[in-house]
Every structure is written in C-alpha cells, then in structure tokens.
C-alpha positions in Angstrom: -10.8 67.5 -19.8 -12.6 68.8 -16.8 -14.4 72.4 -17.8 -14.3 75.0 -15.0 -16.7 77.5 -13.8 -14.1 80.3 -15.1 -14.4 84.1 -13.1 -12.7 87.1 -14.7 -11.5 89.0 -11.8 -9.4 92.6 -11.6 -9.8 94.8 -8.3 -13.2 96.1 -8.6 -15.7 94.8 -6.7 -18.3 93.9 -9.1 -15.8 91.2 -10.4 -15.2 90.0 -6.9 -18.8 89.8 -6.6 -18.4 87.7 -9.6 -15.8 85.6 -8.1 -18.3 85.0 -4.9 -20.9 84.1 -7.0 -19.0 82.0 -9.2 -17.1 79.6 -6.3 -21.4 79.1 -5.0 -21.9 77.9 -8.2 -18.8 75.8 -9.0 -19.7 73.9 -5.6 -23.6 73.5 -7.0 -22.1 71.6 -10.3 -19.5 70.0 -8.6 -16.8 71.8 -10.7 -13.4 73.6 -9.9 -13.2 77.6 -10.5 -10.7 79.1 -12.1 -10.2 82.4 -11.7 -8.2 84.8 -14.3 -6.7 88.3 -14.0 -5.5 89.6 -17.5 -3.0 92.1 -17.5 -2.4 94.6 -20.2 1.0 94.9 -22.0 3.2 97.1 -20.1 0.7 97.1 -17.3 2.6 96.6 -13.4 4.1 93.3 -13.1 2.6 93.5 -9.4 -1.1 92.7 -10.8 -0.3 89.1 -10.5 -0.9 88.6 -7.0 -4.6 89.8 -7.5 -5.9 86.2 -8.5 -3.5 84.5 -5.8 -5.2 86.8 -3.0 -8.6 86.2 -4.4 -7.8 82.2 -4.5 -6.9 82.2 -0.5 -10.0 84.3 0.0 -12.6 81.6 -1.8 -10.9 79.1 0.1 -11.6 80.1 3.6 -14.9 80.5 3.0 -15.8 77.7 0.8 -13.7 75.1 1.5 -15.3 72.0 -0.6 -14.2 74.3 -4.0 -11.3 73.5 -6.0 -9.3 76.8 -6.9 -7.1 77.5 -9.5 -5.8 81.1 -11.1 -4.5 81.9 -14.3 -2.7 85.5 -14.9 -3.1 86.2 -18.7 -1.3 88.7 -20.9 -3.3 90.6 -23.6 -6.2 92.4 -24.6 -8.8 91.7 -22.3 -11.9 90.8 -24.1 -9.9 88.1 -25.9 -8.2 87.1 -23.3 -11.6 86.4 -21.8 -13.4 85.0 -24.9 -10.8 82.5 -25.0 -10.4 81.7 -21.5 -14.8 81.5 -21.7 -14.7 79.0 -24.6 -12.1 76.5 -22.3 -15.1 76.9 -19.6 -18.1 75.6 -18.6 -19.5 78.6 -17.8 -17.9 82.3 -17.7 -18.6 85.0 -14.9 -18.2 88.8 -15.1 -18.8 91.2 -12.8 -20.7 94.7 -13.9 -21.9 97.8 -12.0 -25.2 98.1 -11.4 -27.3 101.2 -12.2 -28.0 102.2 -8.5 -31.9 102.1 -7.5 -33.3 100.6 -10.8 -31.0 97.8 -10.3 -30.1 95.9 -13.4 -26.1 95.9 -15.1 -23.4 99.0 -16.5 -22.5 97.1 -19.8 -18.9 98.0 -20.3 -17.1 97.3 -23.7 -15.1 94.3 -22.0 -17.8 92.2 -21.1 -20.2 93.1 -23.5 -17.7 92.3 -25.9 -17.1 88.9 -24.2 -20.8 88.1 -24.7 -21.4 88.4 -27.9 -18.2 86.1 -29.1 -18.1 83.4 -26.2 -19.0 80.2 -27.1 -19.8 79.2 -23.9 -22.6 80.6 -21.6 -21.7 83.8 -19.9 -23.0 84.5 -16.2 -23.4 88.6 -15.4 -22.9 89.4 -11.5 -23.5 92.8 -10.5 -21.7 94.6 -7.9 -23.3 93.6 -4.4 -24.8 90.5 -5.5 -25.4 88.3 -2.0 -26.4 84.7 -1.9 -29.3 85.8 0.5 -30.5 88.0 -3.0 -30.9 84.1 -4.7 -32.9 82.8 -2.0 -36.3 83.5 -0.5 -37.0 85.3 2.4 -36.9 83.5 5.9 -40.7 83.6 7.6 -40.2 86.8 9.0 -39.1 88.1 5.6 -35.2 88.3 6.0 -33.0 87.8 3.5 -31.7 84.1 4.2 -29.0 81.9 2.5 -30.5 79.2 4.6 -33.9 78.6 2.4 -35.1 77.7 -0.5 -33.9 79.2 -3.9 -36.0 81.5 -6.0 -37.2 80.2 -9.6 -34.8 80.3 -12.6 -36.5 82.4 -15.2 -36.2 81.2 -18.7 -37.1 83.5 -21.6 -38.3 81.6 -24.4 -38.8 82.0 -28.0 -41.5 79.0 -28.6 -40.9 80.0 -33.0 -37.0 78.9 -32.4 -36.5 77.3 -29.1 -33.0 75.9 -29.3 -31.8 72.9 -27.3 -28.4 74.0 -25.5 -30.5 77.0 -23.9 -33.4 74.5 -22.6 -30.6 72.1 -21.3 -28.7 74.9 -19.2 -31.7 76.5 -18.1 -33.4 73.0 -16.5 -30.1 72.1 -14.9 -29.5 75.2 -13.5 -33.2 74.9 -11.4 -32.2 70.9 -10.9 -28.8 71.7 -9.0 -30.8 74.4 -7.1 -33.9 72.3 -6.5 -35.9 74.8 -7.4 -38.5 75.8 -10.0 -37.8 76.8 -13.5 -40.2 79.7 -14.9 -40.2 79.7 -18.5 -41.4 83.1 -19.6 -42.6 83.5 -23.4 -43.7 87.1 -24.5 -46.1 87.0 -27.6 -48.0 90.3 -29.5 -51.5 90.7 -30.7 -51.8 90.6 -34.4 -52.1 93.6 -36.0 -55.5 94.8 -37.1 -56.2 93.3 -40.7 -54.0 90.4 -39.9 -56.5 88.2 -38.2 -59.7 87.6 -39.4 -61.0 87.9 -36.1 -59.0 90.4 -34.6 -60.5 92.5 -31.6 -63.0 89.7 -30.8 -63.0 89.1 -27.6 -63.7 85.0 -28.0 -60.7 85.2 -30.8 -58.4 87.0 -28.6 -59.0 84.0 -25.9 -58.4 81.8 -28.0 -55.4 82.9 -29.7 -53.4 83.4 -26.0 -54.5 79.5 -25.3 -52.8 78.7 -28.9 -49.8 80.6 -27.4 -49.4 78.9 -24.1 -50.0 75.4 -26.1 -47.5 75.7 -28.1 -45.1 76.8 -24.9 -46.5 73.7 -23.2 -45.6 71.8 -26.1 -42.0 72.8 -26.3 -41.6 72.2 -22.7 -43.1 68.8 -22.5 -40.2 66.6 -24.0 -37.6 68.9 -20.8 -39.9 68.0 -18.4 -39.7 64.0 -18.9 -36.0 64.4 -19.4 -35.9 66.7 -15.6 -39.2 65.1 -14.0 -37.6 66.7 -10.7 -37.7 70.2 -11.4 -40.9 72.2 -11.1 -41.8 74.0 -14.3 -43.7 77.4 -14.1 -45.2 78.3 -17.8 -45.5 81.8 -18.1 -46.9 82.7 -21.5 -47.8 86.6 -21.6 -48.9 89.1 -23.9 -46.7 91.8 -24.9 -42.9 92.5 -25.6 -40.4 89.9 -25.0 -38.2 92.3 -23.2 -40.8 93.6 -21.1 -42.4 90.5 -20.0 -39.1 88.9 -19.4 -37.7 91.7 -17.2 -40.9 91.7 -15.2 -40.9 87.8 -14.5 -37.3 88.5 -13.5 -38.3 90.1 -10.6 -37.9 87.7 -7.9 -35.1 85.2 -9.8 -32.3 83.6 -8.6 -30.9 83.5 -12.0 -32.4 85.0 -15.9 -31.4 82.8 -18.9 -31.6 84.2 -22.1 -30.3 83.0 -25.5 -28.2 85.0 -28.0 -27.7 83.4 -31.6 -25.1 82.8 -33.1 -24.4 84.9 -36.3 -21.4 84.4 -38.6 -22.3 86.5 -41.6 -22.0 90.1 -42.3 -23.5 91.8 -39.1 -21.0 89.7 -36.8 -21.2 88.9 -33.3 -24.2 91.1 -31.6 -26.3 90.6 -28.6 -30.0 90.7 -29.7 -32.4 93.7 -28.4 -34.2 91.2 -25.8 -30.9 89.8 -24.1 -29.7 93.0 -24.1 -33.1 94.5 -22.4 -32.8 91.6 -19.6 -29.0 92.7 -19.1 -29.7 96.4 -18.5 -32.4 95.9 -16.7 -32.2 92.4 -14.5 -31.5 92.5 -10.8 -30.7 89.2 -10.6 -27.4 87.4 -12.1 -28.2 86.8 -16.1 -26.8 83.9 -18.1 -26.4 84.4 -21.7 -25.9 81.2 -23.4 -25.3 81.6 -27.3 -27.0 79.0 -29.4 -27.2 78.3 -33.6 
C-alpha cells in the first residue's frame, strides 16, 4: 500500500497552512496527500465540503500532487492518531505565539503526538515556502533558492535509527544540509576529577563532538549526498536545539516510545522545540 503525506484540515488557517505545507512536501517524496476533516457527532452535515474545497485548491496550484480527502466521524484526536498511523507522515496546523514565534499546543494535536506511530509534522499559522528557503542576494524572501538546513537534535547516549533515517532524507529530497545539533552539560563539580581545568574542559567537549561524529559516520556513507553540519554544544538540549533552529527549513526531534505506567508523553526537549521553533517541527516517535 502506497502511504500518504496525510493533512488534518478544519477551517482555521493554521491547518490550511498545514495543508500548503503538506501538498510541497507530498511533491518532494513523490507521494499523494490526503487530506482529512473529522467531524464531531452531531456536528453540521455541511462540514463535509471543507476537504473537497481544500482538494480543488491544492490542485490549482500544485498540479503534479495527487489529492485525495477523507471526511471522518469521531473524536478528533483519534480520528487523527489513526488516520497518522495509515501515513507516511502526519501534518497539523497550530497557532503561533505572535512575535516570539514558535506553536499554541492545543489538546488535539498535542494529543496526536504523543500516540502516533508515525512522524508528525507541526505547521504554524503563516508558514510560507519563502520561510524554508534562503534569502535571494538582495535578502528577499525567495521560493526560488536553495533550502535552509534541516536541524536534527540528537541524543548521541540513545540515538535511535528511524529518527536518523527521516532526518537525512528529509535534507536529501531538499538537497540541502542536515545540522545535527547535540546539547551536552558540564559535569558537576566532584564528578570529574578534573573538573574546572581548563585543559580538561577542552578535552571533554572534543570527547563530546567524537562521539557525535561517530554516530553520524555510518548516515553519512549511507546519504554521501547530503552535507552534514555537526553541531555539538554545551548546555541544555532544549536550549541549544531551539537556538540552532533558527534559520531551519525543518526541526526533527525524537519522542520515545513509552508503553508502561506514565503512558504516551512528549518529553521536556520535544516539547521546548515545539513551543518555541519557528520553523515546521517533525516529531518522529522511536523505541
């Protein structure tokens, strides 16, 4: 079965950001979008025509994308979850939070997140392809160049293969750079032997980026085409992270998998990058 880039769409227009957004990348991997309006129980029967409308739109302007719709019944964030797992890739739309940029986590799609077992895309509302690219020369925002750098954000103690994989084909189909970000703290005083030497300090960051390197190495034989940026920085995850983010045309970050007690979550870096990211985010769960 061919897997769709899926968009959930209802009449806001951060989700037809996310339907924009969506249809660009369905025509980068060469997939059909689906888009899907869920309707509540007892909601207007009239709510069908949303998708329909939104369909005829994407056409028109992208002509090379195969569309389909699907008008679901049911409680949202199921309805969502489920139509995500059937997908290559699921993409919501969220507000943004006005001059400091980054996403308005509502209970739908945060919900969707953490339970999808399939990578979910975040849009915010305004997203423009111009935002994914670089500048022209005389520093307008331009479609027409080259893409930013996917930003990765790494954890080099558990780096998981299904995050590595979407992260490197997501530069590859954008022929761009991939900048994998990993955020590391000092040890604490009393921990190292050596700790507030100078010399030590060196050398323990050069451990750090090694072993980034080293996780790295076997991605960039298997993509020798995409450009890999190591970023290996001291300080929180989050903060590094959010601050290589800058200038992305897309942040991946990993949320594991958790079937005991706590249940499904979204861990406090992923959800840092979400509230804070200007750029579309792709959460991709992972054991």
């Amino acid at each position: 079965m061919i897997r769709t880039v899926t968009a959930g769409l209802d009449d806001s227009p951060e989700s037809r950001a996310a339907v924009e957004w969506a249809a660009r990348e369905a025509l980068l991997r060469r997939l059909p979008l689906k888009i899907v309006n869920v309707r509540e129980p007892g909601a207007p029967a009239g709510t069908a025509v949303v998708p329909r409308a939104a369909a005829e739109d994407v056409r028109l302007r992208h002509p090379r994308v195969e569309v389909v719709t699907d008008q679901l019944t049911g409680d949202p964030a199921a309805a969502l979850t489920e139509a995500a797992d059937g997908a290559e890739l699921m993409v919501l739309g969220s507000r943004g939070l006005g001059t400091v940029g980054g996403f308005l986590l509502g209970a739908v799609g945060l919900a969707v997140i953490a339970r999808a077992e399939r990578p979910v895309v975040l849009v915010r509302a305004g997203e423009r392809a111009a935002g994914e690219h670089r500048p022209d020369p005389a520093g307008v925002p331009s479609a027409g160049t080259p893409f930013r750098p996917v930003v990765l954000g790494l954890d080099t103690g558990t780096p998981d293969d299904t995050l590595l994989e979407f992260a490197f084909a997501a530069a590859a189909c954008r022929n761009t750079a991939l900048r994998a970000v990993h955020g590391w703290t000092e040890p604490r005083a009393g921990v190292h032997p050596l700790y507030g030497d100078a010399a030590a300090r060196a050398s323990y960051a050069r451990g750090q980026a090694a072993v980034l390197t080293e996780v790295l190495r076997p991605w960039r034989r298997k993509f020798p085409d995409v450009r890999v940026i190591e970023a290996s920085r001291c300080g929180g995850a989050a903060r590094v992270l959010v601050g290589a983010a800058r200038d992305a045309a897309l942040v991946v970050v990993g949320r594991r998998v958790r079937t005991g007690a706590i249940g499904a979550r979204v861990g406090h870096v992923t959800h840092a990058v979400l509230h804070h990211a200007e750029a579309p985010v792709a959460v991709v769960p992972h054991t």
